[in-house]
Steps between C-alpha positions, in 0.01 A plus 500: 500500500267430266566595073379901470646538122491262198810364541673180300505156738861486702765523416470824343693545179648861435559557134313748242251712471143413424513153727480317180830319605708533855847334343706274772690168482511231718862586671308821614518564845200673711457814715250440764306753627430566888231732604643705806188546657453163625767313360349251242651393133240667288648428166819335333658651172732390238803629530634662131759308363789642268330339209205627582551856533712512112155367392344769663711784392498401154107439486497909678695635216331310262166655624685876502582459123087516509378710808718806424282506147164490695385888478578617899145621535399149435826398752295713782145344414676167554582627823159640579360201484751347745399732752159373470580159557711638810186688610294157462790303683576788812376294794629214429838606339564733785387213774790297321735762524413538894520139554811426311697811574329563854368861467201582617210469316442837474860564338407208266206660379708802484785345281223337206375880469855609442491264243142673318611790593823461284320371255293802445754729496638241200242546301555888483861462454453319204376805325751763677870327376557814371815652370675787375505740175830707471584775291827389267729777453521392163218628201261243400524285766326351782605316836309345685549163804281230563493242750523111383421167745844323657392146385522293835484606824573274792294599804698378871222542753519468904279284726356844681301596169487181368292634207441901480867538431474267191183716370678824536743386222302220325226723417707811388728277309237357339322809405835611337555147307709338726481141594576371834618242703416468882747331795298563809627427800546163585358554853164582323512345159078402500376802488748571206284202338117621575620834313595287211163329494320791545615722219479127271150566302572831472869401301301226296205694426701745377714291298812596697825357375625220704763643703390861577490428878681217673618357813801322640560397824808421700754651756806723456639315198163583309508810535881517418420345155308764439749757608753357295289453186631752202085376377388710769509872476375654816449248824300715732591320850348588856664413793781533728832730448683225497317305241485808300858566497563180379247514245638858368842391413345188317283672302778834463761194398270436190440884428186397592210712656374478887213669670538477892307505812649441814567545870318750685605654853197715519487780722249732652550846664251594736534911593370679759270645276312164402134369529604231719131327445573493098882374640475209674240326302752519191787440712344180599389388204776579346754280745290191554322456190560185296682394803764773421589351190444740245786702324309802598451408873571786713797379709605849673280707652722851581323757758575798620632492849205722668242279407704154511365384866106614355564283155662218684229432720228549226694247314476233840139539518447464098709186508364295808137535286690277205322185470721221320377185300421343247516707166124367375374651808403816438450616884885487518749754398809288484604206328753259492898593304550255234671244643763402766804676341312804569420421810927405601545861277224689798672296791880640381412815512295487803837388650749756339238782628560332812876511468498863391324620801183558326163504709208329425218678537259223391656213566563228198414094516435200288128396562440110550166344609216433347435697181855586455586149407739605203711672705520813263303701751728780667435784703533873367706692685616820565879564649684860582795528306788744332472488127894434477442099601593230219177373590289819445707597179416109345120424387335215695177335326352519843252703727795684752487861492737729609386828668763778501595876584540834335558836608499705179319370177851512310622265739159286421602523159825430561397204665242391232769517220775296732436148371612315182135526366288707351139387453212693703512758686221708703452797758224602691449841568242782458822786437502582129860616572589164641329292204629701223863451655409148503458518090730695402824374347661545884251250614388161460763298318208207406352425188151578671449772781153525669311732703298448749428158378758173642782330212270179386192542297644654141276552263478355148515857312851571640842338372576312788864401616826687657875541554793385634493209575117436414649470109351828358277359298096578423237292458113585473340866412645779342720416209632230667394344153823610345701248671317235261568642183818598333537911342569529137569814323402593153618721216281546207615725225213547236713780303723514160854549686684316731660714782661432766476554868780757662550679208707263373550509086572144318515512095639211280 
């Protein structure tokens, strides 16, 4: 594949911000990068070294001591102009993405506007971190809070958004005077790289401190160094339970702070009462895009028993039109996973389904052959199950649905809430009764609850994120913002006395 993105000659160097300098020594190793489509070594990157990443944390609070003095406004038109040069760059950041991570191109394209559209809502933020004016029970004085910036803030990404996820909190952190530093996945470290480059005139032009927005790249030990790191006060990590957990008590060891997005074991109910045409079209979607790897992929699809033999065959038809292929191609509505660990992760479960006594419906497969020469092509799939199974209650980064029965919608509820996670959630259903139940504080135990729309496809002006075991932290719209900056509260007495608070009397 031929260069799309100004990128630095190979290897590529992580390191700082504003591509002046991407540190490494010579005993650095390198991470190379496969392209799951078809297979081929499209770029090799430095691995961080130890030494390395001190240099970079020191140069990041370094550049805080500055940033958090630059007027937030002018924090947001900083940003601003990094959406433009994310406008400018959307084809060809969001064919990277596609080729690298294996998307489609469409959900590519998709992921860069996630990135402007973040940006955007940045730029607003900067003038709305507002906070509070309190009456003191005390005469002549005032209270009031305001919100200050963290200092650094370590961003752990995940190959399935190898770069949205890292503009949610980059560009709110930045608007609130944050610095950051970046460990992307080391499954799709380039793209990590061409958002570096991109957003580099807009840091120099601006005269942005060295060290405002870096990147380091490595495994499991990277991001434990950051974890680990009392120089780091939030690490916002995406990813699996398990790598979350082990993150928490690192960064809970320290006193530290975490922000968390995890596992998702997405469910929707389908009622007797539901537009079937709006239904399947979101269920679909929902299950098999981004190859099922998305932590909002809709991985249980719960209908009520009258209309289960009516939505299972809908769902047959619907999936024999799937045409799977290369990513790039835009006539094709599934891509490759990531790699082959995905693909043994797909082929485990389609065996413990098999154990269980579940049913396939559609059945799954590896594809081989011409065009599917990476062998990260599989089949999506559809299998009856009981929502009770290890394998239905665990999240597998793979397209395999399971399609199961309710009789009352308290038992779909039920049902819903019965898994370790708590990300996204959805009904469909025309009954205001059966919606409202769905709401209400009886309902949906998820961080987001839809209807009539499927559990991917959140929107940047909602805090996104769940429970359980999804980490229960927000990222994104709303005041997500908060969970960059720390609360202080402030006393001012402009009187002659000095009381004090409760009543309490204190004379020398």
């Amino acid at each position: 594949m031929q260069s799309i993105l100004p990128l630095p000659t190979q290897p590529l160097k992580p390191g700082t911000s504003t591509g002046q300098q991407f540190w490494h020594t010579d005993a650095a190793k390198t991470i190379d990068s496969y392209s799951p489509a078809d297979g081929q070594l499209i770029a090799r990157v430095t691995e961080t070294t130890r030494a390395d990443y001190d240099r970079v944390v020191e140069t990041a609070q370094a550049a805080f001591a500055e940033w958090r003095q630059v007027p937030a406004p002018r924090r947001g038109e900083i940003v601003r102009q990094m959406g433009e040069q994310f406008r400018h760059y959307k084809r060809e950041l969001g064919t990277l993405v596609s080729y690298e991570m294996g998307k489609s191109l469409q959900e590519g394209l998709g992921e860069v506007q996630e990135i402007i559209d973040i940006c955007d809502f940045a730029v607003g933020q900067s003038r709305q971190l507002y906070g509070l004016s309190m009456h003191s029970e005390r005469p002549a004085h005032r209270m009031m809070e305001q919100w200050h910036p963290l200092g650094v803030v370590g961003i752990i990404s995940a190959f399935n958004f190898p770069v949205a996820v890292w503009s949610w909190n980059a560009m709110l952190a930045w608007v609130c005077g944050d610095v950051c530093i970046w460990k992307p996945s080391e499954k799709t470290p380039l793209t990590a790289l061409a958002c570096q480059q991109i957003i580099g005139d807009v840091l120099r032009n601006n005269n942005v401190p060295e060290g405002v927005s870096c990147v380091i790249t490595g495994g499991r030990t990277t991001g434990e160094w950051l974890a680990r790191d009392p120089r780091i006060a939030l690490v916002s990590a995406t990813g699996s339970t398990r790598m979350g957990k082990a993150i928490a008590e690192s960064v809970a060891g320290r006193l530290g702070k975490s922000l968390l997005e995890l596992g998702g074991n997405n469910a929707i109910i389908v009622s007797e009462h539901a537009d079937l045409d709006l239904a399947i079209p979101a269920i679909v979607f929902g299950a098999v895009g981004t190859a099922g790897q998305r932590c909002t992929t809709t991985r249980r699809i719960i209908v009520q028993e009258r209309i289960y033999g009516d939505v299972k065959d809908r769902l047959k038809r619907a999936y024999a039109q799937l045409r799977i292929g290369n990513p790039l191609d835009e006539s094709f509505h599934v891509g490759p996973v990531i790699d082959q660990s995905a693909v043994h992760s797909y082929q485990v479960a389609v065996q413990e389904i098999g154990e269980a006594g579940g049913q396939f419906i559609v059945e799954p497969g590896v594809l081989d052959g011409p065009g599917f020469e990476s062998g990260c092509y599989v089949k999506p799939c559809i299998a009856e199950a009981e929502n009770s199974w290890p394998v239905v209650q665990r999240e597998t980064f793979a397209p395999i649905l399971y399609l199961l029965k309710y009789t009352t919608l308290d038992d779909a509820i039920a049902q819903q809430n019965a898994v370790p996670q708590g990300l996204s959630s959805a009904i469909f259903t025309l009954n205001l009764r059966e919606a409202e139940r769905f709401l209400s504080v009886a309902g949906s135990d998820c961080g987001i609850a839809n209807i009539n729309i499927g559990t991917s496809g959140a929107e940047i002006g909602g805090a996104f994120g769940g429970e359980k075991e999804t980490g229960g932290g927000r990222e994104s719209g709303s005041d997500a913002w908060k969970a960059y900056m720390r609360r202080q509260t402030n006393t001012i007495n402009y009187g002659t006395t000095m009381p004090l608070a409760q009543g309490i009397t204190f004379e020398l």
